[in-house]
ROLO-28982 format. One record per residue (C-alpha): x, y, z. Coordinates in pm, whole numbers, padded with zeros to 5 digits, always signed. Layout:
<pts>
XYZ;...
</pts>
This chain:
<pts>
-02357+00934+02373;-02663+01131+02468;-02930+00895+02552;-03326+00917+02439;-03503+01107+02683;-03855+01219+02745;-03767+01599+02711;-03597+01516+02351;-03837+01321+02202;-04082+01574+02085;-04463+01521+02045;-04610+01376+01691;-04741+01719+01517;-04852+01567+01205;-05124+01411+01097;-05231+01182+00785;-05408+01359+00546;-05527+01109+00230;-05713+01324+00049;-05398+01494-00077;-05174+01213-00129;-04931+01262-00378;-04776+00920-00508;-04552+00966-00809;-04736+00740-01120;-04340+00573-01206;-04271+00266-01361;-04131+00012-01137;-03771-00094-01127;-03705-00485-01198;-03727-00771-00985;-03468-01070-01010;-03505-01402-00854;-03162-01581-00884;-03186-01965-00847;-02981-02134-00609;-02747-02213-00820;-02697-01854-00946;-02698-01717-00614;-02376-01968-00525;-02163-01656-00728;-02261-01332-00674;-02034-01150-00906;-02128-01342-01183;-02512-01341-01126;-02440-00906-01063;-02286-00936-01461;-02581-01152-01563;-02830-00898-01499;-02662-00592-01535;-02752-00538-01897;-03124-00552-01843;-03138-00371-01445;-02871-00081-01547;-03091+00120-01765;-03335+00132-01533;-03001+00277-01265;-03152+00030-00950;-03323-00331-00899;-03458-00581-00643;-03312-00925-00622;-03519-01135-00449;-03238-01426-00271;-03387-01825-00283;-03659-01933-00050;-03293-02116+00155;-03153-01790+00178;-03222-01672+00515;-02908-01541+00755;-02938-01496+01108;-02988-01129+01186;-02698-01053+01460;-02817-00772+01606;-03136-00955+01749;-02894-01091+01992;-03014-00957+02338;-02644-00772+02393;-02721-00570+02072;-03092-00518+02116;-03142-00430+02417;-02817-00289+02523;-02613-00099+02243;-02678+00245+02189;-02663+00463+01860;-02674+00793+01723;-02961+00964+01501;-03014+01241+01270;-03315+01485+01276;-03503+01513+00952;-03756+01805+00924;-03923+01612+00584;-04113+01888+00509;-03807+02076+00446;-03597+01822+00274;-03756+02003-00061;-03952+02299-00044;-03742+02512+00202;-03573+02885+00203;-03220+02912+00122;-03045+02979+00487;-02928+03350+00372;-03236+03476+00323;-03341+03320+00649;-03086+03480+00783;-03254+03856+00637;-03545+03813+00732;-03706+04048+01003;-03781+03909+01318;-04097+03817+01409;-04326+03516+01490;-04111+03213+01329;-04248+02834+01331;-04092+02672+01607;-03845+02443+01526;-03775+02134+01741;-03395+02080+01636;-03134+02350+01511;-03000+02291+01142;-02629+02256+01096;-02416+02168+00850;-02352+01814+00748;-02076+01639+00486;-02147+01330+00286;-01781+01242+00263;-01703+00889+00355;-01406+00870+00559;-01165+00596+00527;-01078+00569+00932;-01351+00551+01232;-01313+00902+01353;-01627+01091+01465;-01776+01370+01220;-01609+01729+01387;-01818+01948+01569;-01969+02214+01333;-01855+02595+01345;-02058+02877+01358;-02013+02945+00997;-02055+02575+00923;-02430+02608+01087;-02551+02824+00841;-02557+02558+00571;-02845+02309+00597;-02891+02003+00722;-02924+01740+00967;-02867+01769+01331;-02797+01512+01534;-03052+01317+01729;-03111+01127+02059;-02942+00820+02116;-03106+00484+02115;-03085+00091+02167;-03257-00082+01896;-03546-00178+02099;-03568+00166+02200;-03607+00232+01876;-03846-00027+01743;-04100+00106+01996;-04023+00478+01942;-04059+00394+01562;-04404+00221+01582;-04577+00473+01859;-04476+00789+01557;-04638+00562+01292;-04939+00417+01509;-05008+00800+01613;-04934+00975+01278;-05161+00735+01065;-05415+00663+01366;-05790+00662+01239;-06043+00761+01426;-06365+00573+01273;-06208+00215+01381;-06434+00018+01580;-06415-00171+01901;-06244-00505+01865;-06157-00413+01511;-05820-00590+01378;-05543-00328+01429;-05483-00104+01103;-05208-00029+00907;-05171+00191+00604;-05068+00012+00297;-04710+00095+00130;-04877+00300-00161;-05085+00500+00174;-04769+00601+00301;-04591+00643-00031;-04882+00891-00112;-04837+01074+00260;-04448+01073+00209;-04460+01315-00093;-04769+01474+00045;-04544+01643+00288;-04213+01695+00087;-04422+01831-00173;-04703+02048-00061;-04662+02037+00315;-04906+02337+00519;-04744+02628+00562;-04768+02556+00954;-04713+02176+00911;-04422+02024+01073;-04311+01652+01050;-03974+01568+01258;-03851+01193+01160;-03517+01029+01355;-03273+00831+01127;-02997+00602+01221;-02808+00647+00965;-02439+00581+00825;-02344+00375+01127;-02019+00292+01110;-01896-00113+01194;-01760+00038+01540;-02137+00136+01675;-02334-00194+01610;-02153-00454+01418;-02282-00595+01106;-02625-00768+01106;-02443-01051+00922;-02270-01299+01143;-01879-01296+01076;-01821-01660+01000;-02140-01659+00721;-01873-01711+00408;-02119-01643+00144;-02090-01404-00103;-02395-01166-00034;-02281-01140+00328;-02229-00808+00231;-01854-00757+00469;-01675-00989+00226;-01910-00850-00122;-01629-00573-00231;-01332-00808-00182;-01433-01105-00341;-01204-01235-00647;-01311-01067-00972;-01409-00737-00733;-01192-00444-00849;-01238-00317-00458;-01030-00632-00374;-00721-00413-00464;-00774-00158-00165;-00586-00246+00128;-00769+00041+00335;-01091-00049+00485;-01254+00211+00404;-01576+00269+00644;-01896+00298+00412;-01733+00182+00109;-01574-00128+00137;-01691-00172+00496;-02042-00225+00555;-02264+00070+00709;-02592-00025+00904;-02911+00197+00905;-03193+00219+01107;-03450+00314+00981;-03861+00461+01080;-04164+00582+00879;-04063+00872+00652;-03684+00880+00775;-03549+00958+00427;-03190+00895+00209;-03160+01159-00025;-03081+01226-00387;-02738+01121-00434;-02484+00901-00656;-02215+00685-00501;-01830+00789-00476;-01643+00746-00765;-02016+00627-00915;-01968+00288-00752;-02210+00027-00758;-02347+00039-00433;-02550-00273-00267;-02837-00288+00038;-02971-00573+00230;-03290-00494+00435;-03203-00756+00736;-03506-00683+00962;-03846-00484+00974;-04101-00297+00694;-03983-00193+00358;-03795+00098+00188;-03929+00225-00129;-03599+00328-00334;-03571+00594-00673;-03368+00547-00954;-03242+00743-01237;-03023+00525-01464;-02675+00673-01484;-02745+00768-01810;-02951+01045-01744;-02764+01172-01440;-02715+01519-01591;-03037+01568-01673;-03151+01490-01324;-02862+01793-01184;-03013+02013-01441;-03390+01940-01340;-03305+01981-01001;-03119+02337-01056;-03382+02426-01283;-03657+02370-01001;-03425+02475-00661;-03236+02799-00813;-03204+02973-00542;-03074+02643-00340;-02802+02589-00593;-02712+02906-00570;-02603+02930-00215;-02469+02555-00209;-02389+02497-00564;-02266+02152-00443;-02585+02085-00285;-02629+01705-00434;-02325+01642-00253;-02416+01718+00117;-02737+01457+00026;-02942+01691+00217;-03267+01753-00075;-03465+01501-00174;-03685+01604-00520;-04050+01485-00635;-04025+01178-00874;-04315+01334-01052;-04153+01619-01134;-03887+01421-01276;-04083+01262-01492;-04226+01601-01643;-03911+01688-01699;-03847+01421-01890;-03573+01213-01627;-03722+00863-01653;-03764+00758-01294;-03810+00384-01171;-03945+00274-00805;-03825+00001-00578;-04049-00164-00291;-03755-00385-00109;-03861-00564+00196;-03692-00730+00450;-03460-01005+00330;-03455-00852+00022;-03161-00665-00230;-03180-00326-00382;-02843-00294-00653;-02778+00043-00780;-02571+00080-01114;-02260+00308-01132;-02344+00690-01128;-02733+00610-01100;-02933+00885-00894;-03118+00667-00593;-03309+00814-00326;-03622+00678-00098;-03780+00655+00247;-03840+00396+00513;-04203+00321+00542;-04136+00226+00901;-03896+00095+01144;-03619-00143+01005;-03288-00223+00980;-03058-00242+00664;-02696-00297+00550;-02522-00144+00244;-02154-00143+00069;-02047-00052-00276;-01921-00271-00543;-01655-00218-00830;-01661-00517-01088;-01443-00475-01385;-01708-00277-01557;-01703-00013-01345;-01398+00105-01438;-01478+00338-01706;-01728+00515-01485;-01457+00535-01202;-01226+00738-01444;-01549+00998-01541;-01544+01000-01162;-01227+01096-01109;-01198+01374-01338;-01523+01521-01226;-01398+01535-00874;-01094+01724-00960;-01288+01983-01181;-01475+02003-00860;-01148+02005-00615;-01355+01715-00451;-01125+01498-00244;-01125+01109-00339;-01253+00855-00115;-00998+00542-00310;-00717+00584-00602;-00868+00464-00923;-00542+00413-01090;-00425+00182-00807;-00742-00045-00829;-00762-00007-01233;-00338-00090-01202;-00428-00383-00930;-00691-00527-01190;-00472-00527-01487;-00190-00678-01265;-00412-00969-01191;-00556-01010-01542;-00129-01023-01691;-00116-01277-01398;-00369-01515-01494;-00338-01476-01859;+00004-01584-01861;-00108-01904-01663;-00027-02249-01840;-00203-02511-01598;-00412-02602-01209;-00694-02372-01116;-00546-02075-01252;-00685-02143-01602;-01045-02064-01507;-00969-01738-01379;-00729-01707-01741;-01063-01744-01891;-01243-01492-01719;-00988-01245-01686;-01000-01313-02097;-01337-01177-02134;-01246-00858-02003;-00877-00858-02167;-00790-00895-02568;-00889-00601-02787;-01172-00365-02731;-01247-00533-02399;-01360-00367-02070;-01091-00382-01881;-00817-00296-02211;-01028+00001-02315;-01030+00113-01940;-00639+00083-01939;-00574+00232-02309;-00810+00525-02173;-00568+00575-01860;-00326+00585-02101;-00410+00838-02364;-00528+01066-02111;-00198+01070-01967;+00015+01088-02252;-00119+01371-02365;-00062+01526-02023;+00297+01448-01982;+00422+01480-02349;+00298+01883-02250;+00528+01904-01959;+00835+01682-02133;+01039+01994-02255;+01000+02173-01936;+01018+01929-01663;+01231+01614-01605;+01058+01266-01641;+01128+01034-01368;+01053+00679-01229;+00832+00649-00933;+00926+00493-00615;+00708+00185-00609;+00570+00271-00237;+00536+00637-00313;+00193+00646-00183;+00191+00306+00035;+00144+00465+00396;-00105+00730+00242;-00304+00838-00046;-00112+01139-00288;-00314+01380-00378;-00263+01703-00613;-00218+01966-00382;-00424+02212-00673;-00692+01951-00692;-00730+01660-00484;-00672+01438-00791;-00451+01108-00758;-00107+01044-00774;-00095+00698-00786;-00009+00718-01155;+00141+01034-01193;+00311+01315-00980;+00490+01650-01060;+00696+01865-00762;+00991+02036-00731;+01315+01959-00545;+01370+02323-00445;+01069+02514-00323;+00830+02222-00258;+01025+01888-00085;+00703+01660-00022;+00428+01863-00207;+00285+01759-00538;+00089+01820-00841;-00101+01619-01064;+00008+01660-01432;-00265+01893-01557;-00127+02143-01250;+00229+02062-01271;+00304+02396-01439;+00118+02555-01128;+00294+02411-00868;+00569+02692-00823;+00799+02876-01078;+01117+02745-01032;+01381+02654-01291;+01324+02333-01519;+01670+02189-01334;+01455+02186-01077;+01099+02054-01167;+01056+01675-01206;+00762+01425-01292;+00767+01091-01139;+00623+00828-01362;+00469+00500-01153;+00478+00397-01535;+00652+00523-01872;+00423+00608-02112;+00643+00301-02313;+00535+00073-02040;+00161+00140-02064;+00143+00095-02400;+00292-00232-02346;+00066-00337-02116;-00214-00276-02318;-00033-00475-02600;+00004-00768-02315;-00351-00763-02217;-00464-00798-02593;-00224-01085-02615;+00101-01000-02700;+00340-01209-02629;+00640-01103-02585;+00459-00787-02399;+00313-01072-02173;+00593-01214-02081;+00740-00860-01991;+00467-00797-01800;+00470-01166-01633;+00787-01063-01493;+00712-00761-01374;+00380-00860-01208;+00567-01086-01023;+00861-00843-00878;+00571-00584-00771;+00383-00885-00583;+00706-01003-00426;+00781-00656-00299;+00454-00547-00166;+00449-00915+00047;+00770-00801+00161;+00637-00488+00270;+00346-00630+00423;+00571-00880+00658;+00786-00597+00725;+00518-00355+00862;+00507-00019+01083;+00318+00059+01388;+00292+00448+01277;+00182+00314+00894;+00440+00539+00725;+00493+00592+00420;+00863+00491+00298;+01048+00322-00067;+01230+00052-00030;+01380-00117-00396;+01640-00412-00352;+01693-00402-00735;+01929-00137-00965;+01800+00166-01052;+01584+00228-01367;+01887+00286-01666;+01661+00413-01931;+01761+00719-02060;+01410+00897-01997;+01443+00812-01605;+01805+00746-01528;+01949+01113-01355;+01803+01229-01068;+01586+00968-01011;+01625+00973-00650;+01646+01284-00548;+01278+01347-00657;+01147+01040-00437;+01265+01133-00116;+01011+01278+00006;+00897+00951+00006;+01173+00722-00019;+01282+00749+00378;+01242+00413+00555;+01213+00476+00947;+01436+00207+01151;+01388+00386+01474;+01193+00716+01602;+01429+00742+01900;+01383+00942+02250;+01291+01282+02306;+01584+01469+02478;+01419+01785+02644;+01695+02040+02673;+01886+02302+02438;+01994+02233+02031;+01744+01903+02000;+01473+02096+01813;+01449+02419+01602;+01168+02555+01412;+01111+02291+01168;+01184+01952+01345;+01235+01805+01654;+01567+01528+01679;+01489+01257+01898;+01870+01124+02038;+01861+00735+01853;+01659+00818+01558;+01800+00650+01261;+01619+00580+00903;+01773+00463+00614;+01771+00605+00210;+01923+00550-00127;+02112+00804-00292;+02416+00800-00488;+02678+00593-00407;+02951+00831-00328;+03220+00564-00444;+03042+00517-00757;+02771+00752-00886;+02647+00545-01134;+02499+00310-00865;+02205+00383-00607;+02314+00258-00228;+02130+00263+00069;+02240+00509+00390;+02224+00528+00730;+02107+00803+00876;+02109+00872+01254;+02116+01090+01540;+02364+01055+01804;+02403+01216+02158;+02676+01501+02157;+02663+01623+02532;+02616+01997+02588;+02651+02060+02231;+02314+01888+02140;+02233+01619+01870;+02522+01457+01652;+02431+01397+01351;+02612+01092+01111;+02525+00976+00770;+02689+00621+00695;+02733+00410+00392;+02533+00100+00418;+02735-00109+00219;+03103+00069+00314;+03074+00167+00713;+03435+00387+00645;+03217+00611+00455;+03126+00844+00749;+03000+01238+00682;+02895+01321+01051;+02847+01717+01182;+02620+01927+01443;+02393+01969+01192;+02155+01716+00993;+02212+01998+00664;+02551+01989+00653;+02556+01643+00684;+02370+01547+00364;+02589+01813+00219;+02910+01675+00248;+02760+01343+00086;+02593+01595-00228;+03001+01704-00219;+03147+01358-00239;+02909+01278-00482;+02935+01557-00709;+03310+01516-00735;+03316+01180-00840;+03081+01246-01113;+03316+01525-01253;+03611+01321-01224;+03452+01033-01442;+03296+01272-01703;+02945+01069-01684;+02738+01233-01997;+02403+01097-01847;+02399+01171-01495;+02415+01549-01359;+02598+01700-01063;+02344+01821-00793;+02346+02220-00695;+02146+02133-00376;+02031+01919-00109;+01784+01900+00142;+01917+01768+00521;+01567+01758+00674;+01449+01596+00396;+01768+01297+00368;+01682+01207+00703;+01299+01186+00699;+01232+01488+00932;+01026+01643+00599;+00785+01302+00585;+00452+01404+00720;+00390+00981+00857;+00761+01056+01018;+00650+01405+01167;+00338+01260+01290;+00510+00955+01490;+00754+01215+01640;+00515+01467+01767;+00358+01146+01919;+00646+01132+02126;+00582+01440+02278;+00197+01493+02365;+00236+01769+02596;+00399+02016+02348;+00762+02044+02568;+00987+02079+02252;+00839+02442+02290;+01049+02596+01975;+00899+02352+01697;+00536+02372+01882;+00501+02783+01906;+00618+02812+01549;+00400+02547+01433;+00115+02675+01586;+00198+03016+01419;+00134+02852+01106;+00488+02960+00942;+00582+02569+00891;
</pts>
């Protein structure tokens, strides 16, 4: 980290200038004051005021006089001591700017000096604590915020109060006068003064501390407060939908902290997958928040194109770099109803899914803020969904697995009899039975699919889903980022490991239909039932009951059972599915995810233990169901392994699990697999099965796990300095 230094901390240009303030005449959001006993459940006092805050897209709630948590980073190790990063903010640019092309065109000549270069900047939230990359030369010609001197809070705090002290100073004050401070509607006046109709030659450079992740400062709430507004356990409490995320997610289901100073600024945006999204201001002055309810989202885009054409036109995804803040007032004329939020410290602001926010700090300060997903949400996390993948907008969480996770838990609870589980039967009831939230969410996922797969049924073989298909790592359509928790189409020929969603199946490649599979997490059959179960069905209940309870059993197995490398493998003790819809081929289009690593083995630097497409590390061994090559009609599990075969290299053996006689071992991992497919294929002739086809190919790689992308990565971990020299120089040539 670069520390604060006299050189980078530039001079205060700027000057107050009342005359022309500018403060948008907007109706004010509303203001909640839970009593203590409302504030002991904060889900339920979130559901309680969501039909009179949501049309308005934001609100304060102002916590019980009792409610006062220590603020951690006041400790004297954090204060004084821990550094962070900022962002430079040019505010009078954040609106009324040039699109960077035509900067680019322009003739030289004398320019306005610019403390700070622009460079590019992503609002993606990533789900793991790795640094934003450094920007490329082409990635500095989009707008944004560069990044700032580093600072300890205290640092900070002063640097903070000398900008504002200087920036508003007046010069009439007389001697021994009480120090002055501009009021909130002052500096809420100045604020749009400058974003609006800043001089020509007027230049007002802000720092923000923004988006800082748990790793940099901690949380400002101390880890053993247990209530629910302590804002780290907020998305995972029971009834949360975000409980169902195993990931923690930095930003989203992890807290981020910001720090903040006078005019720093968070622009117009809407939370991923149009989240509910939460902020406690622990320490310092206020931020005054925007809203747009979610309602009137599109009009707010369309305002905002309408206004900043040429803008949209170079970046027509501008609202997602967060970059551009917009004038309230113009809103307004417009027609976008608009609603303002004064939180100070110790103090809520709750934002309502897809609902426009934006907003300043009117001086230094330090907040908190997570999203939220109650069972509401849901609906508004499917429109999400699909918008990102019209987009090709990666996701930051799989909707299906938290809308899946929810209905899980409601079947779970509804089919309770007795003990504490009947209060949460009672709640999960209000958003279960017919025509409630979280059915129509569910019979939604449904129809949408249906319709999807009933277009690809004559063309492409339906199959059942490995249930850890996507445990070690989110699917995602390789056309368009979408999901695959649900739903995934690929091809066992051209395409071992890449997928499709269902509306791109048909893209994916254009081999034969013999070839072409969709795997179904859930039949459409299923679905339907568990709709039927949620509205009370009983005998659908009961089904579902029993499944609930397999699917919890096996994920606690697989979290006891664990992996260092956090790959992604299937393991299923029970039969395979027998339906007729699912029952051929049904593993031979999850092995690309089916491969359970045992043991990654030792690199073995010499001749024949790599080629071009995988390295063989001499003791490797995973393990993966296919066909039982004594009986067809069953699934078994294999052995898989590589053995050392002196000068002649690796030595490769495939075993039956259950039957260690059944050996197929050669020099090669292809030929291997392929005198398995062999076995296999004449058994099934000699018994005449009518519902389960011989298989023209196999892939060898692929059987043994050397095609997993988790499995690839822990084996090229094994060799850091790049000696297996075959597999590097033609992975680096990009023909892998």
């Amino acid at each position: 980290m670069a520390a604060a230094s006299e050189s980078q901390i530039k001079e205060v240009l700027g000057r107050w200038d009342p005359a022309k303030a500018r403060r948008p005449d907007i109706e004010e959001a509303p203001v909640f004051h839970p009593t203590p006993k409302e504030f002991e459940d904060t889900l339920a006092y979130i559901a309680k005021i969501r039909p009179l805050a949501e049309p308005f897209g934001i609100c304060r709630i102002v916590p019980p006089v009792n409610w006062s948590p220590p603020f951690r980073l006041k400790e004297k190790c954090i204060w004084e001591d821990k550094k962070f990063h900022t962002r430079v903010q040019n505010v009078e640019l954040l609106q009324n700017r040039e699109p960077m092309t035509q900067k680019k065109k322009k003739p030289k000549g004398r320019k306005r000096k610019r403390s700070f270069a622009r460079v590019g900047s992503s609002s993606k939230r990533r789900p793991t604590s790795d640094p934003a990359p450094v920007s490329s030369p082409e990635e500095e010609e989009k707008f944004g915020f560069s990044s700032g001197p580093d600072f300890t809070l205290e640092e900070f705090d002063k640097y903070a109060q000398r900008f504002k002290d200087t920036y508003f100073d007046r010069k009439e004050g007389e001697a021994g006068e009480t120090k002055w401070s501009p009021s909130i509607e002052e500096i809420e006046g100045e604020y749009w003064r400058i974003v609006e109709h800043a001089a020509a030659d007027e230049e007002v450079g802000v720092l923000y501390g923004a988006d800082l992740e748990n790793k940099v400062l901690g949380s400002g709430f101390e880890s053993g407060e247990a209530s629910g507004w302590n804002l780290n356990n907020l998305p995972r409490l029971s009834g949360s939908v975000l409980s169902f995320e195993r990931r923690d997610i930095s930003g989203v289901v992890v807290p981020w902290v910001y720090v903040g100073m006078c005019f720093s600024t968070f622009c117009w945006h809407v939370e991923d997958h149009h989240l509910y999204s939460i902020n406690y201001n622990h320490y310092g002055e206020p931020k005054v928040w925007y809203g747009v309810p979610g309602t009137h989202a599109t009009a707010l885009e369309k305002a905002m194109r309408k206004h900043l054409p040429d803008l949209f036109e170079e970046t027509p995804d501008l609202l997602h770099e967060i970059v551009t803040q917009f004038s309230p007032s113009i809103l307004k004329d417009e027609g976008v109803p608009v609603y303002r939020a004064v939180q100070r410290a110790g103090e809520y602001v709750l934002t309502f899914p897809r609902a426009y926010h934006a907003g300043f700090n009117a001086g230094f300060n330090c907040a908190e803020a997570v999203n939220v997903a109650t069972v509401d949400w849901l609906s508004h996390g499917l429109n999400a969904v699909e918008l990102l993948s019209r987009e090709n907008k990666k996701t930051s969480l799989s909707h299906d697995k938290l809308l899946l996770g929810a209905a899980y838990d409601a079947v779970r609870f509804l089919s309770a009899a007795s003990g504490d589980e009947i209060g949460e039967s009672l709640s999960w009831r209000s958003f279960s039975d017919k025509n409630m939230t979280l059915t129509k969410a569910v019979e939604t996922r449904l129809r949408l699919e249906e319709g999807r797969i009933e277009a690809l049924r004559n063309r492409f073989r339906l199959v059942k889903m490995g249930e850890y298909f996507d445990w070690g790592c989110e699917r995602e359509c390789v056309k368009c980022s979408y999901d695959l928790h649900l739903t995934a189409s690929g091809c066992i020929r051209c395409s071992p490991g890449v997928y499709a969603c269902a509306k791109h199946a048909k893209q994916l490649c254009s081999c034969e239909g013999k070839y072409r599979y969709v795997l179904l997490r859930h039949t459409v059959d299923e679905l339907r039932s568990l709709v039927s179960a949620l509205e009370g069905g009983t005998e659908d209940l009961k089904t579902w009951d029993s499944m609930v309870k397999e699917i919890c059993s096996e994920t606690q197995k697989r979290g006891r059972r664990g992996f260092d490398l956090n790959l992604e493998f299937q393991v299923d003790d029970g039969e395979s599915d027998n339906t007729p819809e699912t029952r051929h081929d049904a593993s031979m289009m999850n092995f690309a995810a089916d491969v359970e690593p045992i043991n990654l083995g030792l690199l073995v630097f010499a001749k024949f233990w790599c080629n071009n497409h995988a390295i063989f590390p001499k003791g490797f061994k995973s393990r993966v169901k296919f066909y039982n090559v004594k009986d067809p009609m069953r699934m078994s599990y294999y052995i898989s392994e590589v053995l050392d075969g002196g000068r002649m290299g690796p030595f490769f053996r495939v075993t039956l699990e259950e039957s260690q006689n059944e050996t197929f071992s050669t020099f090669s991992a292809q030929n291997c697999w392929e005198m398995v497919l062999e076995r296999v294929n004449e058994e099934i002739k000699k018994r005449q099965e009518r519902n389960i086809y011989t298989l023209e190919s196999i892939n060898g790689l692929q059987m043994f796990g050397f095609l997993s992308p988790s499995i690839i990565q822990g084996i090229e971990a094994l060799d850091p300095n790049h000696r297996q020299v075959d597999y590097w120089n033609h992975k680096r040539q990009g023909v892998r």
